[in-house]
C-alpha positions in Angstrom: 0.0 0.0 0.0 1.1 3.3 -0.8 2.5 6.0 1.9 2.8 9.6 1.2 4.1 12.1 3.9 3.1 15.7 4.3 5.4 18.0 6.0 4.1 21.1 7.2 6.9 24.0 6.8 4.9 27.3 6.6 5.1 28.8 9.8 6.0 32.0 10.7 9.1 30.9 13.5 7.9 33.9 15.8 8.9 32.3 19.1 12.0 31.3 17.5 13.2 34.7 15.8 14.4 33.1 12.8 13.5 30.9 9.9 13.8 28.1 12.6 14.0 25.1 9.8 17.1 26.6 8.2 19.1 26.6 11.6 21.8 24.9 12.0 22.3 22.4 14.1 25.6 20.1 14.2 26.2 21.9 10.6 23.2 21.1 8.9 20.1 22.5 8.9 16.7 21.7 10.8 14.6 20.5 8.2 17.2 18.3 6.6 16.8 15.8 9.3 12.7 15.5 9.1 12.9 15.4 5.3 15.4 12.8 6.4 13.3 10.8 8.6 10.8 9.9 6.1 13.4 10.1 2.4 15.4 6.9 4.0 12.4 5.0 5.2 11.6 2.0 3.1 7.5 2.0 3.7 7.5 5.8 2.2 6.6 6.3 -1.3 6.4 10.8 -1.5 6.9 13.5 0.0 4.9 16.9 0.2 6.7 20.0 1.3 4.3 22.8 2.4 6.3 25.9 2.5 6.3 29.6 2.6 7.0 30.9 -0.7 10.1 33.0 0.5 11.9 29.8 1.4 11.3 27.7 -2.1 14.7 28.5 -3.3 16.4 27.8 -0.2 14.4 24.6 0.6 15.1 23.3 -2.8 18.9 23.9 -2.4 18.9 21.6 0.3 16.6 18.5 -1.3 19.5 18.5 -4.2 22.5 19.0 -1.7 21.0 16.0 0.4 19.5 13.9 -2.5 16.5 13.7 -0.8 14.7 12.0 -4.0 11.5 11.3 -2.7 10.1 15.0 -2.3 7.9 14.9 -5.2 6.1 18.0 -4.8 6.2 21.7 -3.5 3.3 23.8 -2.5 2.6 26.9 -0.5 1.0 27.0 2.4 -2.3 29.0 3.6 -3.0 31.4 6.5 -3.6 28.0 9.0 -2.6 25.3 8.9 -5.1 23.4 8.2 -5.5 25.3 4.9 -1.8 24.2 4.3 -2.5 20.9 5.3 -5.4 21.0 3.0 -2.7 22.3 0.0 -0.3 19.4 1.1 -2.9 16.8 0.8 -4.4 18.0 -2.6 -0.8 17.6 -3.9 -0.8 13.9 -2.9 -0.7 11.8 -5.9 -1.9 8.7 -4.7 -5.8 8.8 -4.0 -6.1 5.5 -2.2 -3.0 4.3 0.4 -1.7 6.3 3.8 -0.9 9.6 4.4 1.3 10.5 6.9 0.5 14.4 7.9 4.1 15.9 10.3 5.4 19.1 11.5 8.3 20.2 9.8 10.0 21.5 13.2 10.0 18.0 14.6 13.1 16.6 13.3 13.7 13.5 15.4 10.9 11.4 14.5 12.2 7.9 14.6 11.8 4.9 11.7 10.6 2.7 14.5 7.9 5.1 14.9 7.2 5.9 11.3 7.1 2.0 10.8 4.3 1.5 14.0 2.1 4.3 12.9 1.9 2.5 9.1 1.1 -0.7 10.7 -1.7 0.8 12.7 -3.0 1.7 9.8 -4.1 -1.8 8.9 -6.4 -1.3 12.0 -7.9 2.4 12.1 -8.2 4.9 9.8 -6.5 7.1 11.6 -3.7 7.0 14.2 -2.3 9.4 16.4 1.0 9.0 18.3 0.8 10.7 22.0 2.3 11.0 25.6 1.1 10.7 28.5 0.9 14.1 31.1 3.7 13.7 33.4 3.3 16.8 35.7 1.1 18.0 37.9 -1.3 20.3 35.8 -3.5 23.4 36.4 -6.4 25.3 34.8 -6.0 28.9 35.1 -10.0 29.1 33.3 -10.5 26.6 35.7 -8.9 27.9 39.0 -7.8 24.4 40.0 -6.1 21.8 39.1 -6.4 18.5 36.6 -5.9 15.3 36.5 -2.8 14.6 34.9 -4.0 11.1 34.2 -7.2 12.0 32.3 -4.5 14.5 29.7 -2.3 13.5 26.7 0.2 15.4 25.1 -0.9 14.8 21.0 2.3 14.8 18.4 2.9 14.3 14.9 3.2 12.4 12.5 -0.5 12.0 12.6 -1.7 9.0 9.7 -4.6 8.5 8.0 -6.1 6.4 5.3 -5.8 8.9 2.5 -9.5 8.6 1.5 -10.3 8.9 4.3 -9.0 12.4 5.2 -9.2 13.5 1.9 -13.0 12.8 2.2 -13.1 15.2 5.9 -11.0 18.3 4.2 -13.4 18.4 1.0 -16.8 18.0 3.4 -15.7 19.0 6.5 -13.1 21.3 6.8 -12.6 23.9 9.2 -9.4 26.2 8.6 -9.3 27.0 12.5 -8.4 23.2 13.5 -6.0 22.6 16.0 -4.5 19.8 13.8 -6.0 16.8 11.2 -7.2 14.8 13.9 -9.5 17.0 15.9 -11.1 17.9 12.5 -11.7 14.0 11.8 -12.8 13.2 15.5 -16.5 14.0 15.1 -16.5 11.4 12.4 -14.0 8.1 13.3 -12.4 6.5 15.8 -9.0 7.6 16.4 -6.5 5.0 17.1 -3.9 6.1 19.6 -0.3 5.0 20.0 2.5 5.5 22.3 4.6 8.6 21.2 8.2 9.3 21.6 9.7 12.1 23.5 12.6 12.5 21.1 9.8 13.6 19.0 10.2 16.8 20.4 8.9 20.2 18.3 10.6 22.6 18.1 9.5 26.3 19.3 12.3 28.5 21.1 15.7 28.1 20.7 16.0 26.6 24.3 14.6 23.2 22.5 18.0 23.2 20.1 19.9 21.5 23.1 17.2 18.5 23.6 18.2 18.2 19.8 21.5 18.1 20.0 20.8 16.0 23.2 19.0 13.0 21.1 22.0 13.3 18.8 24.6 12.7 20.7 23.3 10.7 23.1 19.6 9.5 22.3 18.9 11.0 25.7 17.5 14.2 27.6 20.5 16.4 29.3 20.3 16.2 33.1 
């Protein structure tokens, strides 16, 4: 069965400063390792790249200087993301299969975890990799506090059956969605996973040393 992968790259990096997927960390740039991610895994067919206009020229310097061959298509992104999303998944050329739907500014998504969220795909029509709340948590709207255990922390790559989610952007899209699977939840089951915290996202630059962290030692710093 076919597997596409749409990477969301048209954010504006305001909490960063900086084009945050063209930083450099350990000499090559942010995005270069989730393009990675997905190019050398053997279950992926194509790759989307949802981008801000501004950064076509740079973003394509890097596909050819890293050989990524399975970017297939560019588009543009939309004013939220779920309208990029939207642009990313009409740009999909495979109409039946898996879609795999990932922020750009997570750049240590593992193969083992790619691989699990495919296989789950076999079972639901939508899967969503998550962690559970570790601290103690508090509602400000609320005035008191939550249980941590009812709360989980929802990442990305989130994977669908590509009809599937094809078939809730064209009837029931709402641009103002927190991410693909809140938008499908009224419909479907979502079938949920066991995340990975090295599938960290990046915001500020205070999350470039968990990067550099994972990479050198597949561990958080103490």
């Amino acid at each position: 069965m076919n597997t596409s992968v749409v990477i969301v790259l048209a954010g504006n990096s305001t909490r960063f400063g900086q084009s945050k997927q063209f930083y450099l960390i350990d000499g090559k740039p942010l995005v270069s390792y989730t393009i990675s991610a997905f190019n050398s895994h053997p279950l992926v067919d194509e790759i989307v790249l949802v981008i801000r206009k501004d950064d076509e020229e740079e973003l394509k310097k890097i596909i050819s200087n890293f050989s990524f061959n399975k970017v297939k298509k560019i588009v543009y992104g939309g004013e939220t993301r779920a309208i990029s999303v939207r642009n990313g998944l009409e740009a999909v050329s495979f109409k039946n299969g898996n879609v795999l739907i990932h922020d750009g500014a997570r750049p240590l998504v593992s193969e083992e975890l790619i691989t699990r969220l495919i296989e789950e795909l076999k079972k639901s029509k939508c899967v969503v990799p998550f962690l559970l709340q570790e601290d103690a948590t508090y509602s400000l709207s609320k005035n008191n506090y939550i249980d941590r255990h009812d709360l989980f922390r929802i990442q990305t790559p989130q994977a669908f059956r590509i009809e599937v989610i094809l078939d809730i952007f064209k009837n029931h899209f709402d641009p103002k969605a927190l991410d693909e699977a809140s938008m499908y939840r009224p419909y479907g089951e979502i079938g949920f996973i066991q995340g990975d915290k090295q599938t960290l996202k990046v915001t500020t630059k205070d999350d470039i040393a968990l990067v550099l962290a994972y990479l050198k030692n597949n561990e958080l710093p103490n």
